[in-house]
N, C-alpha and C positions, 0 to 999 in steps of 0.2 A: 889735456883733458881735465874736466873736472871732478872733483873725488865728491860722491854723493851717500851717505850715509842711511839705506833703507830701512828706518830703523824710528821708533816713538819713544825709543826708553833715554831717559835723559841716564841711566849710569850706562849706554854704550856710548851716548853724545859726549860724556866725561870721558872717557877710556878714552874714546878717539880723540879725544884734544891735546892728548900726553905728546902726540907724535909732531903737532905745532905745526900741521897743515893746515892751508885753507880747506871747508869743507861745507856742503850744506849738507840739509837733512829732508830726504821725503820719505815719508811714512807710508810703506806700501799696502795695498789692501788686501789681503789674502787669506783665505779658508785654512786655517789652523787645526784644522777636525782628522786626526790620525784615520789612514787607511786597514782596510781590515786585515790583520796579520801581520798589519806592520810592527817592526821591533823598535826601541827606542831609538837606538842610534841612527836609522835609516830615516824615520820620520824628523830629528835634528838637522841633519843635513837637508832633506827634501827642501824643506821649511826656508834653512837661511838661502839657497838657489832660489824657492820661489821668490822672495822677499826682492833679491836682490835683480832678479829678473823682473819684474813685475814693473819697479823702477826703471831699469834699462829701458824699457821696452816703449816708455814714454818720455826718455830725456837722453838728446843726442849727444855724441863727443863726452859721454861720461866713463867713469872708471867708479862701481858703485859697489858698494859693502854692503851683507847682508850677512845677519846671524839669528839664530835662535839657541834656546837653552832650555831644559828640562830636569826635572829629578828622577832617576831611575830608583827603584826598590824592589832589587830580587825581580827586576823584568817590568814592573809595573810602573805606566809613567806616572809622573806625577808633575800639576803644573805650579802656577799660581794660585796661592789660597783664597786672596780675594776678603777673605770676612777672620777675622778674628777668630770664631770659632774653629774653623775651618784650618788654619794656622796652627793652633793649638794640636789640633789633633793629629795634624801631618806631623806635628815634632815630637809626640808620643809615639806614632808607631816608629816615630827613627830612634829613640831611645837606645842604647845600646849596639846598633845596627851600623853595618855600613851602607851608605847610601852613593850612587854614583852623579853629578852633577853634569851634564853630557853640554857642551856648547858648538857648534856647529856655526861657521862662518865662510864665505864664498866672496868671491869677488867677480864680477861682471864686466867686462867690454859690451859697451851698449854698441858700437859701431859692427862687431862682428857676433857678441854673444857669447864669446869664446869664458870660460866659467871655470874657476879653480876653488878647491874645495878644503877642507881641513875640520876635523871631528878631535876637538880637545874632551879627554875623560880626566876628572877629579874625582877621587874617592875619598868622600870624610867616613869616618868613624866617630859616632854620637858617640858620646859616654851616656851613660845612666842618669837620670834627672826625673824628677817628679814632675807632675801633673804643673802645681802651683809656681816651680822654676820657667816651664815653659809658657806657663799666663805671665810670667812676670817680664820674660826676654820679649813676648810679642808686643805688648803693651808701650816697651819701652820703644822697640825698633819697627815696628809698624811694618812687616816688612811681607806686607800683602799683593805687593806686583813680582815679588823676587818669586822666579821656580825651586818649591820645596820649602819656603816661606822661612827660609835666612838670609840673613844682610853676612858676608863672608869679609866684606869691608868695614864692616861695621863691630855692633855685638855677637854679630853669630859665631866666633869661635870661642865663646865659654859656654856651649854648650857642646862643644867637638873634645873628642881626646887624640884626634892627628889629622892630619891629612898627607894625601897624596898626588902630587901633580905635578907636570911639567912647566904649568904655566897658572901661575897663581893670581894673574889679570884676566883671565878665561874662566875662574869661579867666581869673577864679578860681572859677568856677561860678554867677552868679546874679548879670544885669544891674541894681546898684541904680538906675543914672539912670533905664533905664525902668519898671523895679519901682515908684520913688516917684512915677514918674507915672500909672501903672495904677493905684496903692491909694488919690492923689486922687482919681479919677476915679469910685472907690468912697467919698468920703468919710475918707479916713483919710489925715493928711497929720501925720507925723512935726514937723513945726516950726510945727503950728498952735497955738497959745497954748493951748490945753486940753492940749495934751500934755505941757508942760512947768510943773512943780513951780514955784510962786510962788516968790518970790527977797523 
């Protein structure tokens, strides 16, 4: 089958290269507008299902990945900043705060549909920073498509005092640990002797 990556963000295209599969990439089209009463974690997961379905559903004999990712804050989502401003001011109110980082990934059988799921939570804890620290961090890292508007790969842990998480590939958009466990579970296991080139 082939592995298909429902997915536009070139850092899940990078994530997913780690595993040294062949893969393409189609970019699915889907309504991203949370439903009424939905909590964040249930709208993260909905999300990378749609994504990865939406795909399926137009590409046969595939086995296709789908995720999404959000910032929570005391309940409230929070996405992509988009503008500078915007950026800025998302990293003031996380100032001091903990903030939860939710990444939500699925995997899809286009041939039956059949859909397995997985909901990675990160919790950073900002430390305290001024206004002019956070103009200075966003300016540097640009980091206007990331949910919650830090690069975690990047400069954004100088303005964190910890973090918490299982899967430290999953606060950069797309949990590998349980990714490689969902695509065994599908038959596709990146360090099984057929995937790797005789020596």
């Amino acid at each position: 089958m082939k592995l298909i990556l429902a997915s536009s963000s070139r850092y899940r295209r990078e994530l997913l290269e780690r595993f040294g599969l062949p893969f393409e990439v189609a970019p699915p089209d889907v309504d991203e507008v949370a439903r009424p009463r939905e909590s964040a974690r249930d709208l993260v997961v909905r999300l990378a299902v749609a994504k990865a379905r939406a795909v399926a559903a137009r590409r046969p004999n595939a086995l296709v990945v789908g995720s999404d990712q959000l910032a929570s804050l005391e309940g409230h989502v929070l996405g992509k900043p988009a503008t500078e401003e915007r950026a800025v001011r998302q990293l003031m109110s996380f100032a001091g705060r903990r903030v939860e980082f939710l990444t939500g990934v699925a995997v899809v059988r286009s041939d039956t549909m059949r859909t397995r799921t997985h909901l990675d939570v990160t919790t950073a804890r900002f430390r305290r920073f001024t206004i002019a620290c956070a103009r200075r961090y966003v300016v540097r890292d640009r980091p206007f498509d990331c949910a919650g508007g830090i690069k975690f790969e990047s400069l954004g842990p100088l303005l964190l005092a910890a973090v918490e998480t299982q899967d430290p590939s999953a606060a950069i958009g797309l949990p590998l640990i349980k990714l490689g466990e969902l695509l065994r579970l599908e038959g596709v296991d990146p360090l099984a002797e057929s995937a790797w080139p005789s020596v």
